[in-house]
SESE-550393 format. One line per 8 residues: number of its first residue (from 1); for each residue y, z, x of C-alpha. Coordinates in nm, 4 decimals. Each point is the difference from the previous one (the first is absolute). Layout:
% SESE-550393
NUM> Y Z X | ...
% end
This chain:
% SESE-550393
1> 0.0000 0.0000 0.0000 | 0.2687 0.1060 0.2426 | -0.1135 -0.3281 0.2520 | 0.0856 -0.2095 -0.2894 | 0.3559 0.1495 -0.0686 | 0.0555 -0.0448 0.3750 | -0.0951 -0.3311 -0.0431 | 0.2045 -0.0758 -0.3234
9> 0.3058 0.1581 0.1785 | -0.0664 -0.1896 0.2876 | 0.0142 -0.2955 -0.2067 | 0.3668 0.0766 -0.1504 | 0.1759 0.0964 0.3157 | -0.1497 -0.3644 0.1128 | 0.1158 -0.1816 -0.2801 | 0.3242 0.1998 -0.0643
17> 0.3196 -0.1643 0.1735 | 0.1275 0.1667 0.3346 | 0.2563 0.2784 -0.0952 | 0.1853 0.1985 0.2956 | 0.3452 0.0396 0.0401 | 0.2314 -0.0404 0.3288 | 0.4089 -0.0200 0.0635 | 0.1486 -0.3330 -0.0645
25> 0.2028 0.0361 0.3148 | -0.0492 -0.3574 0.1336 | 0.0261 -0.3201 -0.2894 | 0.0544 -0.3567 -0.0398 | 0.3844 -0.0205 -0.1030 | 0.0320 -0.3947 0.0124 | -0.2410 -0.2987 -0.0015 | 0.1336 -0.3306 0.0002
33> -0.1746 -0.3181 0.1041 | 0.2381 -0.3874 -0.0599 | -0.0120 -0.0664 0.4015 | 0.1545 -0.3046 0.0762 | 0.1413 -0.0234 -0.4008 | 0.3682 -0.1855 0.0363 | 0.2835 0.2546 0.0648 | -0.2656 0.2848 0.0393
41> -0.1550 0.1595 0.3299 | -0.2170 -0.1790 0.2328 | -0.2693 0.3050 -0.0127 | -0.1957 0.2002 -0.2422 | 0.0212 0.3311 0.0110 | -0.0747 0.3363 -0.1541 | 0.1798 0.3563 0.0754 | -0.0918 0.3336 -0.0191
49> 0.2211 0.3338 -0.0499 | -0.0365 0.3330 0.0625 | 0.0497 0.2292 -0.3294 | -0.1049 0.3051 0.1285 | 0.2373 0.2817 0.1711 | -0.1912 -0.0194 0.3419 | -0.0829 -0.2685 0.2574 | -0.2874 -0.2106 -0.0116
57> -0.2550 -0.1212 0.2620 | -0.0596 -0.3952 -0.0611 | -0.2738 -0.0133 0.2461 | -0.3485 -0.1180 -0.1279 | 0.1872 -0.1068 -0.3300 | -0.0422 -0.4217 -0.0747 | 0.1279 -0.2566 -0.2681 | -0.2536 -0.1967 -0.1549
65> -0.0077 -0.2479 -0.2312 | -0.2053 -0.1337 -0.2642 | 0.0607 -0.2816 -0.2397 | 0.0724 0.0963 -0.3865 | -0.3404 -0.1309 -0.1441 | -0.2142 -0.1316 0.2719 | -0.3399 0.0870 0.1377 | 0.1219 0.0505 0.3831
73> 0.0335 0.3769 0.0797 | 0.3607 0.1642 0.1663 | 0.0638 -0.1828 0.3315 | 0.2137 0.1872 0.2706 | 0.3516 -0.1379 -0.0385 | 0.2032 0.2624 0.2495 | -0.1372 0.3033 0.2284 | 0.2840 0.2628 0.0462
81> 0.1494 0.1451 0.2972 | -0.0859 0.3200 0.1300 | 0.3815 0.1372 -0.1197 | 0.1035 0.2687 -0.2328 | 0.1559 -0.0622 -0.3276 | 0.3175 0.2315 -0.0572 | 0.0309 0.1269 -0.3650 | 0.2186 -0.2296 -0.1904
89> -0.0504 -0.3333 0.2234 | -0.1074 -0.3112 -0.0830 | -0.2197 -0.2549 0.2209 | -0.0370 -0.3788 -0.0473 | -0.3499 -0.1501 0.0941 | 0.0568 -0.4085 0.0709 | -0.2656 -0.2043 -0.1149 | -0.0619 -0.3651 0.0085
97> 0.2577 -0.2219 0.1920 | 0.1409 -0.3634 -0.1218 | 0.2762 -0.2541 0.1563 | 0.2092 0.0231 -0.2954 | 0.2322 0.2496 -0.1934 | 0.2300 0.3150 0.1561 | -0.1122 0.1873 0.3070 | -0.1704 0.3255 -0.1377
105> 0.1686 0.3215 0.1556 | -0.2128 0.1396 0.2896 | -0.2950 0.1092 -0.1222 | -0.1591 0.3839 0.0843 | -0.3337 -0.2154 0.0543 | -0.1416 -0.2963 -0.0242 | -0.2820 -0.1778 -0.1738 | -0.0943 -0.4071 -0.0557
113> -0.1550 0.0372 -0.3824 | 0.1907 -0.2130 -0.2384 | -0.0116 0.1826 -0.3062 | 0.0078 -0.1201 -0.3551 | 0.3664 -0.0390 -0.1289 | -0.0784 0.0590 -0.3626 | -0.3205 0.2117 -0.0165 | -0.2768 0.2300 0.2511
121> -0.0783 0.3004 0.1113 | 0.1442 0.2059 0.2517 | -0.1242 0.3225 0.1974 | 0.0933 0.2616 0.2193 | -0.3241 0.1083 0.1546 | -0.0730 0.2988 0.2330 | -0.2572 -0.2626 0.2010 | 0.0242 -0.2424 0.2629
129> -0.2624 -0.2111 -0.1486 | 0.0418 -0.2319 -0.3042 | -0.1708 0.1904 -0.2995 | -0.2816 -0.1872 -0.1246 | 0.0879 0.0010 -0.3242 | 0.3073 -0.1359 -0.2520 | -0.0161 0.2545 -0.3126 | -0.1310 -0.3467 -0.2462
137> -0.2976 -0.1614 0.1132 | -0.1116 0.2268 0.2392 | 0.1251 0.3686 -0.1281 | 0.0986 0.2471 0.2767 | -0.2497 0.3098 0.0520 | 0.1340 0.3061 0.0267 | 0.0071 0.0643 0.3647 | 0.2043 -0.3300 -0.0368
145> 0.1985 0.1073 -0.2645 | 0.0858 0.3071 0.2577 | 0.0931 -0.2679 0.2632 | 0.3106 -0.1018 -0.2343 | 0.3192 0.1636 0.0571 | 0.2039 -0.1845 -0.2684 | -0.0935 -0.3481 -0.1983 | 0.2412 -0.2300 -0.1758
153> -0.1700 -0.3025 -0.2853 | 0.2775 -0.2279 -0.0035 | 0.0544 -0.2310 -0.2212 | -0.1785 -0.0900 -0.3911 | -0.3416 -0.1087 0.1591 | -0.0980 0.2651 0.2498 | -0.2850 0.1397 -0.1025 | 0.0533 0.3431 0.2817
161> 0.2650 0.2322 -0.0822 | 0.1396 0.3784 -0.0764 | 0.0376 0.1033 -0.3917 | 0.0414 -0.2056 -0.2932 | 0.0763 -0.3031 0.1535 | 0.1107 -0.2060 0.3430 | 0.3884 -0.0017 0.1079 | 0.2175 -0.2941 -0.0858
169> -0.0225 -0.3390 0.1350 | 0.1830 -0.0874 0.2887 | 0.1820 -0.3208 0.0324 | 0.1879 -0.2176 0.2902 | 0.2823 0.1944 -0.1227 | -0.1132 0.3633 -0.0938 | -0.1858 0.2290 0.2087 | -0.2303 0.2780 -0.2021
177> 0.1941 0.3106 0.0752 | -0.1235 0.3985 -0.0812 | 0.2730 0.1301 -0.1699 | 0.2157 0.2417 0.1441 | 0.0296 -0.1698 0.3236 | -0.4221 0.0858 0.0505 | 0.0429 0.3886 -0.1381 | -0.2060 -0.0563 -0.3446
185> -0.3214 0.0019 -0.0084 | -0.2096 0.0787 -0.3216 | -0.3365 -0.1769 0.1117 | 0.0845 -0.2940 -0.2418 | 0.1222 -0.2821 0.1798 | 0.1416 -0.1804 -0.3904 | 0.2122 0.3131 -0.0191 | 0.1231 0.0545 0.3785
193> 0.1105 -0.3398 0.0958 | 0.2120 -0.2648 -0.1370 | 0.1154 -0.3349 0.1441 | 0.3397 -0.0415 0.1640 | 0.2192 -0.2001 0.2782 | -0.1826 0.0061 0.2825 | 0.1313 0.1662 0.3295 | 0.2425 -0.1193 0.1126
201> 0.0521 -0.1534 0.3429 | 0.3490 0.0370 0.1454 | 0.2421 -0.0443 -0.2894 | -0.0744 0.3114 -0.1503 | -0.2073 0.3508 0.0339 | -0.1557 0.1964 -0.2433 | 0.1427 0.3349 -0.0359 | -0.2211 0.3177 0.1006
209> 0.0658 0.3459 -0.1168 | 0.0719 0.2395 0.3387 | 0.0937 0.3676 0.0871 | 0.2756 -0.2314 0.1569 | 0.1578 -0.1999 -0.3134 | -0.0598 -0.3389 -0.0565 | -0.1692 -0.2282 0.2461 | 0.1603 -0.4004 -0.0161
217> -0.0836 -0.1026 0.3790 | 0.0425 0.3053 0.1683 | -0.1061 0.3291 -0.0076 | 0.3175 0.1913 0.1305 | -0.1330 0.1054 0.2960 | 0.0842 -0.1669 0.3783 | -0.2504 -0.2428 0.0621 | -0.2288 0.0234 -0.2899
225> -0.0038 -0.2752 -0.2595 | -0.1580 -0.0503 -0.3176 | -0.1211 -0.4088 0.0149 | 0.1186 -0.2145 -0.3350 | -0.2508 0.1146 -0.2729 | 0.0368 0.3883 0.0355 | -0.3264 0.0463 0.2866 | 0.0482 0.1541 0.3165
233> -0.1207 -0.2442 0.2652 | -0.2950 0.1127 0.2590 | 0.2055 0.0677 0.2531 | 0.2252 0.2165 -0.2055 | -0.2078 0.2249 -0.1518 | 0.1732 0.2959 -0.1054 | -0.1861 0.3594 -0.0206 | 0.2505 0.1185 -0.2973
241> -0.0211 -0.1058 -0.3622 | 0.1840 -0.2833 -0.1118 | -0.1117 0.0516 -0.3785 | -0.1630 0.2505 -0.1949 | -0.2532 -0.0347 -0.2856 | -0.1952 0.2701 -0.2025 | -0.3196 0.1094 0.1417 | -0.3182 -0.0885 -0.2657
249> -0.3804 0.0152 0.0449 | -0.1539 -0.3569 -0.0303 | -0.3412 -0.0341 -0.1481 | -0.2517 -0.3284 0.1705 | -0.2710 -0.1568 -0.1834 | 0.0389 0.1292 -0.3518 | 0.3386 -0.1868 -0.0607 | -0.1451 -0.3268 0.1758
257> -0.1161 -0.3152 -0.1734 | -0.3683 -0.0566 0.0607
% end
């Protein structure tokens, strides 16, 4: 009698989706993917923020990509540096390269995927291997599942995302932005990002909240500048906050499409 109930719960914590629940500190704040589209930028890319109150280590963390409903698993788009996040800072991942279009501002690091301008899937994975797995055709197992820091479904057809739905579509002109400059985060990618300009290149910045004031191209401070789009380049990365979001507890698995 009691083997059979271990085997029956055995059974239901195999089938039952993996629930834990870690600090969103590190998340995707902006995926956009027109390279090469006339009067856009010349590379892909994707950024990441810091919304917690504490630095971050980036080391061992990857971007991969998988497409929005194909059978091809997450592919290893960017490897990060082994650098520290500050609280509050932004940092813009590169991706695929083409001849035409505006320069991209430098880039934090560097990757050569050209990702889908209008729909995919994008991760932030604590591995340095591609995951073999892309949340549709091949679900992620749990000790995958564990492996994903943040995931954004972009776009109507991804079939991989957080909540009740994927984030908006991008476009050669929008960017999919998490609102509040990358602070909200409610583990449902329809509710926490939007479509908007993209960043912008060297006509304009987008503002970021500081203990400072307002950042528009510079920070205030001798020899630190914040680069066009509001993110603090790699070689200026700053140890104090430049913006400051609400701490929350962020649930994996059970808020995930399958």
């Amino acid at each position: 009698m009691m083997s059979s109930l271990k085997r029956r719960l055995a059974l239901v914590l195999l089938l039952s989706p993996a629930v834990f629940a870690a600090h969103a500190q590190v998340v995707v704040s902006q995926v956009w993917g027109s390279n090469g589209t006339t009067s856009a930028y010349n590379q892909d890319y994707v950024e990441l923020f810091n919304r917690g109150s504490s630095p971050a280590s980036l080391n061992g963390l990857t971007v991969q990509y998988a497409s929005a409903t194909g059978t091809g698993n997450f592919q290893l788009a960017a490897t990060l540096p082994n650098v520290s996040l500050g609280a509050g800072q932004h940092f813009l991942v590169g991706l695929a390269a083409t001849a035409g279009g505006t320069s991209l501002p430098t880039p934090d690091a560097t990757g050569s995927t050209n990702i889908s301008g209008s729909a995919g899937k994008i991760i932030l994975a604590n591995s340095t291997s591609a995951l073999a797995c892309n949340g549709g055709s091949t679900p992620c197992s749990g000790a995958q599942l564990a492996l994903i820091v943040d995931l954004v479904g972009y776009g109507t057809t991804a079939n991989y995302y957080e909540g009740s739905g994927p984030a908006a579509a991008p476009s050669a002109t929008n960017a999919t932005f998490r609102a509040a400059n990358g602070c909200t985060d409610t583990n449902d990618n329809s509710a926490d990002f939007s479509a908007a300009a993209k960043l912008c290149a060297s006509s304009c910045s987008r503002a970021v909240a500081s203990s400072f004031g307002t950042s528009a191209g510079s920070s205030g401070f001798t020899g630190v500048v914040v680069e066009p789009g509001g993110f603090v380049g790699f070689a200026n990365l700053m140890p104090w906050s430049l913006q400051t979001c609400a701490a929350t507890t962020r649930s994996f698995g059970s808020s995930r499409a399958r």
